[in-house]
C-alpha positions in Angstrom: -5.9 2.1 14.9 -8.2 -1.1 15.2 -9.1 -2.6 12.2 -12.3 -0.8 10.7 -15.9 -2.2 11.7 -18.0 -3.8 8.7 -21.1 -1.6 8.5 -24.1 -3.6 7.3 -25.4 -2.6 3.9 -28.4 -3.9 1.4 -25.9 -5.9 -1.2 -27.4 -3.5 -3.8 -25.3 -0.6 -2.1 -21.9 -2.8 -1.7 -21.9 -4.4 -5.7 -19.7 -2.5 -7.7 -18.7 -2.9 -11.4 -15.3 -2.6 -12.7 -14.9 -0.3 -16.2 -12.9 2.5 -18.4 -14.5 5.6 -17.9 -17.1 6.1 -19.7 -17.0 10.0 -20.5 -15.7 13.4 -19.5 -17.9 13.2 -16.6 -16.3 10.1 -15.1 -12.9 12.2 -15.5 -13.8 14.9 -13.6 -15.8 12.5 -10.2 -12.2 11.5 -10.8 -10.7 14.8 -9.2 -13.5 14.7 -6.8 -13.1 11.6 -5.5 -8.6 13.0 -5.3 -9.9 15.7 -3.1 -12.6 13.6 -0.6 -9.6 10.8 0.0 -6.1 12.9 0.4 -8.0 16.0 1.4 -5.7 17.9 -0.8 -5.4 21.4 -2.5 -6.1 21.5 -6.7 -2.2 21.7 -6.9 -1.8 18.3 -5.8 -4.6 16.8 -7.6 -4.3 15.2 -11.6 -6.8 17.4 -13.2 -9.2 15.6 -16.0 -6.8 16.5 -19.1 -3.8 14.6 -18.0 -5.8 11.6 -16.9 -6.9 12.0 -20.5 -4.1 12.3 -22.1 -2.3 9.5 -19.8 -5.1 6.6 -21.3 -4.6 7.9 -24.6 -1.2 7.1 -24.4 -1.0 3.8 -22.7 -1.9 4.2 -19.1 -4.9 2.6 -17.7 -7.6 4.3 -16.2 -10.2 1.8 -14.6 -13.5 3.1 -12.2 -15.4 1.3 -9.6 -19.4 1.6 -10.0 -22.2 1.0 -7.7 -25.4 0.0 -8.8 -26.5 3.2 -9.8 -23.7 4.3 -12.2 -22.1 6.7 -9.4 -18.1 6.0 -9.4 -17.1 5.1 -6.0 -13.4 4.3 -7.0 -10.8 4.3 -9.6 -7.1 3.0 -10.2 -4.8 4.9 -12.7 -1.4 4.0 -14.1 1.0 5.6 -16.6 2.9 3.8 -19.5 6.7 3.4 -17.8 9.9 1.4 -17.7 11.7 -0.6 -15.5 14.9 -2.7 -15.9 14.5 -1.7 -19.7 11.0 -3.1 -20.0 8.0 -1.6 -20.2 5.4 -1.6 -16.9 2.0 0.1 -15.8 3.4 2.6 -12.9 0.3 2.8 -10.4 0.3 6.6 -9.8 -3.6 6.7 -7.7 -5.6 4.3 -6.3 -9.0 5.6 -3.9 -12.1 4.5 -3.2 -14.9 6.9 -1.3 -14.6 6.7 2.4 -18.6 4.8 2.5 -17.0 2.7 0.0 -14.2 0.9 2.1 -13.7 -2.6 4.1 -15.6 -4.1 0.9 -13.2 -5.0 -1.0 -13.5 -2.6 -3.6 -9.7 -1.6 -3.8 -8.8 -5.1 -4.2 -11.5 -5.2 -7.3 -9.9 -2.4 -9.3 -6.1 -3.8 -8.6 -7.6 -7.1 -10.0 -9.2 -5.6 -12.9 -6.0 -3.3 -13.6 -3.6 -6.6 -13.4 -6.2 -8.7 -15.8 -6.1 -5.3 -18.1 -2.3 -5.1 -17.6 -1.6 -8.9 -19.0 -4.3 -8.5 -21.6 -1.9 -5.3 -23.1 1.2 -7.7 -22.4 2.8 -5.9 -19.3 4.0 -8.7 -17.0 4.2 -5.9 -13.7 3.0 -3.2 -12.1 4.9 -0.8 -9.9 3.6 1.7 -7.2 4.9 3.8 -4.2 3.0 3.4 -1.0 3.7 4.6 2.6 5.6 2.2 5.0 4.1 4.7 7.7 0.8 3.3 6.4 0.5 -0.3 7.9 -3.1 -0.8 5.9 -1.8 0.5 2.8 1.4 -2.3 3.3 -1.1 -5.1 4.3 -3.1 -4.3 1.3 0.2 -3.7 -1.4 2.5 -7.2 0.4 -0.1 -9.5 2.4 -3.1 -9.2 0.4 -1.8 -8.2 -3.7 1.8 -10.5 -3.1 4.1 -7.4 -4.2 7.4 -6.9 -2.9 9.8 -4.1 -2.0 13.6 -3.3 -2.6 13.8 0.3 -3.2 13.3 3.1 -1.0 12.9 6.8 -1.6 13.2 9.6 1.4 10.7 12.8 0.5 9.9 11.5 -2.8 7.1 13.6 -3.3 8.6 16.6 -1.0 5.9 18.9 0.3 2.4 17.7 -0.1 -0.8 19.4 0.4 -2.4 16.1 1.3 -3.5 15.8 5.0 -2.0 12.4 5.3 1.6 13.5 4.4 1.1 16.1 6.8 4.4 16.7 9.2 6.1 14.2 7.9 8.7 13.6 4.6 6.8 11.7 2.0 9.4 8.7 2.5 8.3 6.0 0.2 8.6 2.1 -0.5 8.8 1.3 -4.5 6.6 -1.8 -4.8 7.1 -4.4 -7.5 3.9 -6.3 -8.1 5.1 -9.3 -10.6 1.9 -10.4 -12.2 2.8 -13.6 -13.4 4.8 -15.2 -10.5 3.3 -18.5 -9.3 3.3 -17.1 -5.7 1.4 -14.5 -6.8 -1.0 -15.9 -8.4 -1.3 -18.3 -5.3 -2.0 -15.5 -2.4 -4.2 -13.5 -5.2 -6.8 -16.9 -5.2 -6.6 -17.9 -1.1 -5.7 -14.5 0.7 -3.2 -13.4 2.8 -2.3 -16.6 5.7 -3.7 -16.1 9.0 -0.9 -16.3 11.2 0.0 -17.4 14.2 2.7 -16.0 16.8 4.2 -19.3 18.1 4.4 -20.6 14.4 5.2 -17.8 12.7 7.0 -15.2 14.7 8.5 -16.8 17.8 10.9 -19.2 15.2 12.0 -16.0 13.6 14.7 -13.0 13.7 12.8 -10.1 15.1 15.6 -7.2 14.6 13.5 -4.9 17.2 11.5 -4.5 20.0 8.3 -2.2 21.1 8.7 -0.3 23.7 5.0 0.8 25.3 5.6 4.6 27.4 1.8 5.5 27.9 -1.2 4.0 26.6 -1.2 3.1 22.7 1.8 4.9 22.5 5.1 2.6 20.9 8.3 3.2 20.8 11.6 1.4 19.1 14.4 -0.5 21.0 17.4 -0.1 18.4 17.5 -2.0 15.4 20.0 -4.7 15.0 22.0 -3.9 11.7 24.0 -6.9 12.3 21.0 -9.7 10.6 22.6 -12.3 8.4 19.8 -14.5 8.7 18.1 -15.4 5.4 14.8 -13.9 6.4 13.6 -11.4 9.1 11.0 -9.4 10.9 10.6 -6.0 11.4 7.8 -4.9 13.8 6.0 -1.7 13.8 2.8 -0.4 15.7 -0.2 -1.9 14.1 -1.7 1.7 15.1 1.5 3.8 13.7 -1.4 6.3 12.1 -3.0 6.9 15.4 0.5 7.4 17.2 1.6 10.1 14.1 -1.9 12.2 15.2 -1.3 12.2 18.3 2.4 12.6 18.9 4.5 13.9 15.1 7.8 13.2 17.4 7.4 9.7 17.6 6.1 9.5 14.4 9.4 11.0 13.1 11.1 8.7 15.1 9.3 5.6 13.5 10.3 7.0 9.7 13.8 7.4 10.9 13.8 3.5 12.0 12.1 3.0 8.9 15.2 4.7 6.6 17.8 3.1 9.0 16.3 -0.4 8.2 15.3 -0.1 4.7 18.3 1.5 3.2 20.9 -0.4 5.1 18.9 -3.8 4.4 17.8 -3.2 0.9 21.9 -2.7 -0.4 22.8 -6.0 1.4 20.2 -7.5 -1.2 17.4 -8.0 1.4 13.5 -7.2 0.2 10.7 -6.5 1.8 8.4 -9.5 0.5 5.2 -9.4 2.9 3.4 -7.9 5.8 2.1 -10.0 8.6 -0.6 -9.1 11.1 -1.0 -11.3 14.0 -3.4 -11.0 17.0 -1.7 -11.8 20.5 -3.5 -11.5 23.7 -6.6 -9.2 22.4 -4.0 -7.1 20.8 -2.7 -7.0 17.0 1.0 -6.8 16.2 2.0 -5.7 12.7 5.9 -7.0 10.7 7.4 -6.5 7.7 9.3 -9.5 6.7 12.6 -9.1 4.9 13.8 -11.5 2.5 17.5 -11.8 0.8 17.5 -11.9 -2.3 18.3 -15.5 -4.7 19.8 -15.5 -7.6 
């Protein structure tokens, strides 16, 4: 999976404006816009009244607009708790597939944190794919959440395309809106980093193993890591590798449990995703953090 080509545009057709719906109308684009990005049946898709009825009671429904009033995007969260506190619990974020590489995504998570403070919620949590290296960039490298819960088939069977042949394992984010370090990668971006800096002084815990072209498999994972932080690598192109062959894709989740679970109840956390370019090729790690008290 190589990292998606900017396509040039007028800078009329890329401006987008961040809102609240503005009507019933914007509701139902909603559920249009469910169907175009997991390519999923009406039975998996939040229909216009309980979007509704979610805003009216707390949640925070925000959409993206081009410069002709068409939603292109929207990010929706439900009133919940956590720790005995109440949070916004991210339940959809998608933006139209003409719509991506411009940042849009990043736009409605900002406007749904500055919405989230203004209401006094200090976090917001969401599940996301660990099968999904873009989706972790985006949620640890680029927004600064963290990790340290893990669900196996959360969702169980999905009509989505994307969940297709494969449990809906997910990683429980924890995106603290206040923290300093936050705030820090939210203003300069995600580090560029560098292999001999960054990965070569570090515990790697695994090994790829190349068996035909693009195609990456796992040495086994050491389970034995007491160092105070860690990398995990995984293929950079793990999407293209589930299309073309669901074994090894099942294979990667199963690493995936073994590593999370075991880690997470010896008080690790996954706290960012690094993506690194070595010799014309990009390598993708979670980094795994313990935890201080």
């Amino acid at each position: 999976m190589a990292p998606a080509v900017r396509r040039k545009k007028r800078k009329d057709e890329i401006k987008v404006t961040i809102a609240p719906f503005r009507n019933m109308a914007d509701y139902k684009t909603c559920e249009d816009i469910q169907r175009e990005v997991w390519h999923s049946q009406d039975i998996d898709v939040v229909p216009a009244p309980m979007l509704m009825a979610s805003t009216h009671s707390g949640g925070i429904t925000l959409g993206a607009y081009n410069s002709l009033g068409d939603m292109v995007g929207f990010v929706f969260s439900i009133l919940g708790m956590a720790g005995g506190k109440p949070i916004q619990h991210s339940h959809m974020l998608a933006v139209r597939t003409a719509y991506r590489n411009f940042d849009v995504a990043f736009k409605l998570k900002m406007a749904q944190r500055k919405e989230s403070l203004k209401r006094k919620f200090t976090a917001i949590h969401w599940s996301f794919d660990p099968m999904q290296p873009l989706n972790a960039y985006f949620t640890m490298g680029k927004l600064g959440a963290r990790a340290s819960s893990y669900e196996e088939d959360f969702y169980g069977e999905t009509t989505s395309l994307l969940d297709k042949g494969l449990p809906t394992d997910r990683l429980f984010a924890q995106w603290n809106l206040e923290n300093g370090d936050v705030a820090r990668r939210l203003e300069t971006g995600p580090p560029k980093r560098d292999y001999r800096r960054d990965i070569k002084p570090r515990v790697v815990i695994n090994r790829l193993i190349e068996t035909a072209p693009g195609m990456m498999n796992c040495t086994p994972v050491k389970l034995n890591c007491t160092s105070s932080q860690f990398l995990f690598e995984v293929p950079y192109n793990l999407q293209e590798i589930k299309n073309r062959d669901l074994g090894i894709a099942l294979e990667w989740q199963g690493k995936m449990r073994q590593v999370f679970r075991h880690y997470f109840k010896k008080d690790y956390s996954a706290t960012d995703f690094w993506v690194i370019e070595q010799d014309g090729h990009l390598r993708a790690f979670y980094l795994l953090e313990k935890k201080k008290y």
